[in-house]
C-alpha positions as semicolon CSV with decimal commas, in nm:
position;residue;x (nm);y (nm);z (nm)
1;X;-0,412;5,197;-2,296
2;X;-0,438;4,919;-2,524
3;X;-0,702;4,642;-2,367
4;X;-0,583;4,309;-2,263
5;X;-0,732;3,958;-2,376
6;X;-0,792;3,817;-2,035
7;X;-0,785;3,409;-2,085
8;X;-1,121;3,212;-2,121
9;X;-1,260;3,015;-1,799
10;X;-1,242;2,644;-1,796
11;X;-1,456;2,658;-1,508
12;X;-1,836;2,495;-1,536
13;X;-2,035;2,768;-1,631
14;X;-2,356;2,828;-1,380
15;X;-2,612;2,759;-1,673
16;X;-2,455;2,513;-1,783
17;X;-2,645;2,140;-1,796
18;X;-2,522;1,861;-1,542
19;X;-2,356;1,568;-1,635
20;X;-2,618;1,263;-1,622
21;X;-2,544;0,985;-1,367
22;X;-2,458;0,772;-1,644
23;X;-2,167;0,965;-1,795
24;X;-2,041;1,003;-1,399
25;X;-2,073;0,613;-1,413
26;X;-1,871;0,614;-1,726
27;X;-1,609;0,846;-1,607
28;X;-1,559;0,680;-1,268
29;X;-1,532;0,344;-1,521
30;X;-1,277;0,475;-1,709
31;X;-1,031;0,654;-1,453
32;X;-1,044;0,272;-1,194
33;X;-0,672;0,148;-1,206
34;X;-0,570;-0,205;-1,065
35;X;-0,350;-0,151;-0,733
36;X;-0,153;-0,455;-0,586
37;X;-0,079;-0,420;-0,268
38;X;0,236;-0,641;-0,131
39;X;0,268;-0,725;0,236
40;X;0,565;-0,920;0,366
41;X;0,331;-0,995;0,670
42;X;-0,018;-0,938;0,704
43;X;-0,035;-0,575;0,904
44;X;0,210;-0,456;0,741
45;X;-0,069;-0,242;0,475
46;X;-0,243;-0,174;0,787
47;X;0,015;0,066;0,940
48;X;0,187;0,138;0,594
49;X;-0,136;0,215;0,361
50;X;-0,492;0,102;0,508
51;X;-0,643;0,426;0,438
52;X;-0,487;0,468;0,076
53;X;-0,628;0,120;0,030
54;X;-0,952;0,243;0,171
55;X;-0,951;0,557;-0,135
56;X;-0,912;0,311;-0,389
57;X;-1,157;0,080;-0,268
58;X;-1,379;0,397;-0,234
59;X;-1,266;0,505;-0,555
60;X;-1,377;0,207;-0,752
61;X;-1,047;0,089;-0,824
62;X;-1,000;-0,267;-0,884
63;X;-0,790;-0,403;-0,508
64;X;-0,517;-0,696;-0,504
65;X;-0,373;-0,811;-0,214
66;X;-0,040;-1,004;-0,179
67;X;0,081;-1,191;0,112
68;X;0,477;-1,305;0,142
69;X;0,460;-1,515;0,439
70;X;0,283;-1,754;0,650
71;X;0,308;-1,908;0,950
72;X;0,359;-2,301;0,923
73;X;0,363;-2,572;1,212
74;X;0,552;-2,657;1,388
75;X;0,723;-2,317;1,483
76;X;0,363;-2,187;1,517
77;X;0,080;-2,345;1,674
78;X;-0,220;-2,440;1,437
79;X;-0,455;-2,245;1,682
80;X;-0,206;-1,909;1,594
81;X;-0,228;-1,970;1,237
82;X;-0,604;-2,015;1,172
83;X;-0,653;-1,717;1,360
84;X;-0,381;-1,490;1,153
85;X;-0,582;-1,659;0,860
86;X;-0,924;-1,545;0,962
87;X;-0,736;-1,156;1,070
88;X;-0,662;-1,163;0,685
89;X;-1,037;-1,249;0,557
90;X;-1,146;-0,998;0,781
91;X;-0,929;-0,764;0,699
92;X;-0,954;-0,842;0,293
93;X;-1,336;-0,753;0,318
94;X;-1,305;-0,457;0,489
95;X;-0,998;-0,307;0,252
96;X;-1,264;-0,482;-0,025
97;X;-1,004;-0,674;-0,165
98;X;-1,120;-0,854;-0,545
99;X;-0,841;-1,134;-0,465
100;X;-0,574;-1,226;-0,167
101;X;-0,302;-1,454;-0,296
102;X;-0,070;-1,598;-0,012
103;X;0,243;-1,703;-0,102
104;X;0,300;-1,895;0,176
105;X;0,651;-1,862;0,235
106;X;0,825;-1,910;0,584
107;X;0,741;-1,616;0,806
108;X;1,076;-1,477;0,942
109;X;1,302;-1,707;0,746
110;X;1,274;-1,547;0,387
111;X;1,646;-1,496;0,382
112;X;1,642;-1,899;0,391
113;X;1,449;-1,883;0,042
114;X;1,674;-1,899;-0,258
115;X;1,617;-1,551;-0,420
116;X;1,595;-1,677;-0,811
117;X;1,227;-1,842;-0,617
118;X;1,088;-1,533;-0,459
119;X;1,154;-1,323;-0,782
120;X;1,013;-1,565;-0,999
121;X;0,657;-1,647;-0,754
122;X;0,636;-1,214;-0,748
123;X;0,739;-1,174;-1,135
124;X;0,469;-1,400;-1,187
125;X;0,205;-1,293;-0,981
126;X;0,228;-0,927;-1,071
127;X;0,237;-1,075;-1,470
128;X;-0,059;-1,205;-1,370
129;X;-0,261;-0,952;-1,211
130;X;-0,129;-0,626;-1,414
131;X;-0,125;-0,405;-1,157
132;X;-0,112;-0,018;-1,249
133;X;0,008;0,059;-0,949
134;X;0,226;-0,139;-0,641
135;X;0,229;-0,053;-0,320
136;X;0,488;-0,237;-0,091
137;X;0,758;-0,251;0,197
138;X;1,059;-0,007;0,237
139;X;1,377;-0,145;0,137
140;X;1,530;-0,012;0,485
141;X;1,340;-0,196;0,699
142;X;1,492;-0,336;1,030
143;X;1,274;-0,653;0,969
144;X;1,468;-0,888;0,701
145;X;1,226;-1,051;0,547
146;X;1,089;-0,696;0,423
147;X;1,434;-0,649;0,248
148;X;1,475;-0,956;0,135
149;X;1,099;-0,878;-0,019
150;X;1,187;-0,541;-0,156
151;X;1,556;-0,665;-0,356
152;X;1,334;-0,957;-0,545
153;X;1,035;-0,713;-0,631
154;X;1,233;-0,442;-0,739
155;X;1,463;-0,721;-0,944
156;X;1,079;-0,886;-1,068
157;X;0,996;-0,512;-1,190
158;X;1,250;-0,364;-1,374
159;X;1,197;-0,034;-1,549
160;X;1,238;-0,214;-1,918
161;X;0,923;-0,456;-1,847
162;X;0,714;-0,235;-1,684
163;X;0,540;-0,133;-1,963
164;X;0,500;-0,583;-2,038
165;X;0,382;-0,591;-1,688
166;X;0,156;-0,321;-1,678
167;X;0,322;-0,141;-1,369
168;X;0,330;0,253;-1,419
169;X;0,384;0,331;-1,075
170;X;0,589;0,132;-0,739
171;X;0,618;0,287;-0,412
172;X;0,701;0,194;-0,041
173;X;0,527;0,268;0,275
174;X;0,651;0,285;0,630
175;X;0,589;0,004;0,873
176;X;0,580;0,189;1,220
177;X;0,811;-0,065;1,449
178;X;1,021;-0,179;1,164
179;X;1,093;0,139;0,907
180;X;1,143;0,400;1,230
181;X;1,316;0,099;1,411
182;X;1,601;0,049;1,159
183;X;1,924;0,189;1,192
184;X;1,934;0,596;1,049
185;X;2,211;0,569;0,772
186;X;2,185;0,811;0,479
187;X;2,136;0,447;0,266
188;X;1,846;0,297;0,466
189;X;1,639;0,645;0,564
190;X;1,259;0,613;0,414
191;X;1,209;0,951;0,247
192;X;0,863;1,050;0,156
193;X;0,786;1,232;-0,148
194;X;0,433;1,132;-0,228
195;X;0,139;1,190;0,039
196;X;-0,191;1,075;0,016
197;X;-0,472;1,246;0,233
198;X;-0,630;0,992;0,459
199;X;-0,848;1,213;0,716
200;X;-1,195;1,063;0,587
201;X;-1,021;0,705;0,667
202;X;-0,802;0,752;1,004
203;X;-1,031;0,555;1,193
204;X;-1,117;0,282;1,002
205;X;-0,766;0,261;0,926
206;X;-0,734;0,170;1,321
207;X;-1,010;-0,017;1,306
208;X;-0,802;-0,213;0,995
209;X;-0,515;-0,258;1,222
210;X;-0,756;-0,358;1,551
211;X;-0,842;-0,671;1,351
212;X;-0,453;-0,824;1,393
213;X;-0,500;-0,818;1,754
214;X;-0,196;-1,088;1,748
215;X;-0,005;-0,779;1,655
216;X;-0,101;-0,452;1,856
217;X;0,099;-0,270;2,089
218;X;0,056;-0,062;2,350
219;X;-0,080;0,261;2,284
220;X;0,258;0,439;2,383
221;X;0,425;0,126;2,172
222;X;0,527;0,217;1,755
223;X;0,228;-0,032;1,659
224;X;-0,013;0,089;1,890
225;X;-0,317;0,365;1,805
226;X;-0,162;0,696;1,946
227;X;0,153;0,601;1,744
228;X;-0,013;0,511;1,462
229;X;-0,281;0,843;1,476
230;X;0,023;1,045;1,611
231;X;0,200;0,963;1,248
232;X;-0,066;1,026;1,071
233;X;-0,141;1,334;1,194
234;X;0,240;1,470;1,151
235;X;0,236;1,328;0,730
236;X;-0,090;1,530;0,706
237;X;0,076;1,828;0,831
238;X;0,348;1,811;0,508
239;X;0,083;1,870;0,310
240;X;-0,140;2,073;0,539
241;X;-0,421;1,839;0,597
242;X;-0,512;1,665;0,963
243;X;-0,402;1,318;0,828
244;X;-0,207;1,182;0,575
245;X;0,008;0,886;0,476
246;X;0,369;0,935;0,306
247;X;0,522;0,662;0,073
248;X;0,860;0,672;-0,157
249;X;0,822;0,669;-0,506
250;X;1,044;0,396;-0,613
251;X;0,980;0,402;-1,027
252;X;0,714;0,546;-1,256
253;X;0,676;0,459;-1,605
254;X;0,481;0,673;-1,872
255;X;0,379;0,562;-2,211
């Protein structure tokens, strides 16, 4: 019998020397991307991707935050809005956020906001910052001002100028008590097909959501913590881990 070449190991051999801390350092340096993330309403990246956040951050990447929205007076009392404003600092150091830009448009009322406006503020911003990778709202949403958000991103990130904008990657997230609330038509369904292990960051990704208090449920409510865990726990089991979170990947661009 004739013998056969078995393939050579890529493995790390036992003998063989460790990499010093420096050329970990310079590794780590090298593989950091820029993430934006995009909320229509601050909480939304708290139930949609707080502990994906909380890997980057951990990861060294370099963390954007966008905010849609704002509450203005006089719909909202000035007592309501410093408070959402101080949820967001809060919340920005512990995702460890480099920069939080606020757009500032009228919570609730985006669909009052000529569209040609919100494409050009978020073609702007995301010219701007250069973002690798986008993270952002699900275009079936039951809440309109998330698909009024998604339609002008999507139309400020075209596949032709992704490579201009430095964008290789866009995907959605669920928003428990607006994606699961929406009606279930084939055109509107939120259909993972990228998970992200999260089980390290389940709590603090509670503890992210705990800091909008102006926006918890009840705990047998979509945005309260057994819903929230409870989700969690079933994305982690598509890809057999305790917890997970799910987006859609909307585009990806290679060059």
């Amino acid at each position: 019998m004739n013998a056969v070449a078995l393939p050579t190991c890529q493995c790390q051999q036992p003998n063989a020397p460790l990499p010093s801390v420096a050329a970990l350092q310079a590794t780590v340096a090298r593989s950091s991307v820029r993430v934006l993330v995009i909320s229509v309403h601050p909480d939304d990246e708290a139930l949609g991707c707080a502990g994906t956040i909380l890997r980057h951050r951990d990861r060294g990447d370099e963390l954007h935050w966008l905010i849609v929205t704002q509450a203005h007076p006089p719909r909202w009392p000035q007592a309501v809005i410093d408070r959402k404003a101080e949820e967001v600092s809060r919340a920005a150091d512990l995702y460890g956020m480099k920069q939080v830009t606020k757009l500032g448009q009228p919570t609730t009322q985006l669909d009052q906001v000529p569209q040609g406006e919100l494409i050009g503020q978020l073609a702007e911003h995301v010219a701007k910052v250069q973002p690798e990778v986008i993270y952002t709202i699900h275009d079936g949403d039951v809440h309109t001002d998330h698909r009024v958000t998604f339609s002008a991103l999507t139309s400020a990130v075209k596949p032709f100028n992704m490579q201009k904008l430095g964008v290789r990657r866009l995907l959605s997230f669920e928003t428990l008590s607006s994606t699961d609330a929406a009606p279930q038509l084939v055109n509107r369904l939120f259909i993972p097909n990228v998970y992200h292990d999260i089980t390290p960051y389940i709590d603090k990704k509670l503890a992210a959501m705990a800091i909008f208090d102006t926006e918890q449920q009840t705990p047998w409510q979509p945005r309260g913590d057994s819903a929230i865990r409870a989700l969690a726990r079933y994305r982690g089991a598509t890809m057999a881990v305790e917890y997970a979170e799910a987006f859609m990947l909307i585009r990806e661009c290679q060059w």
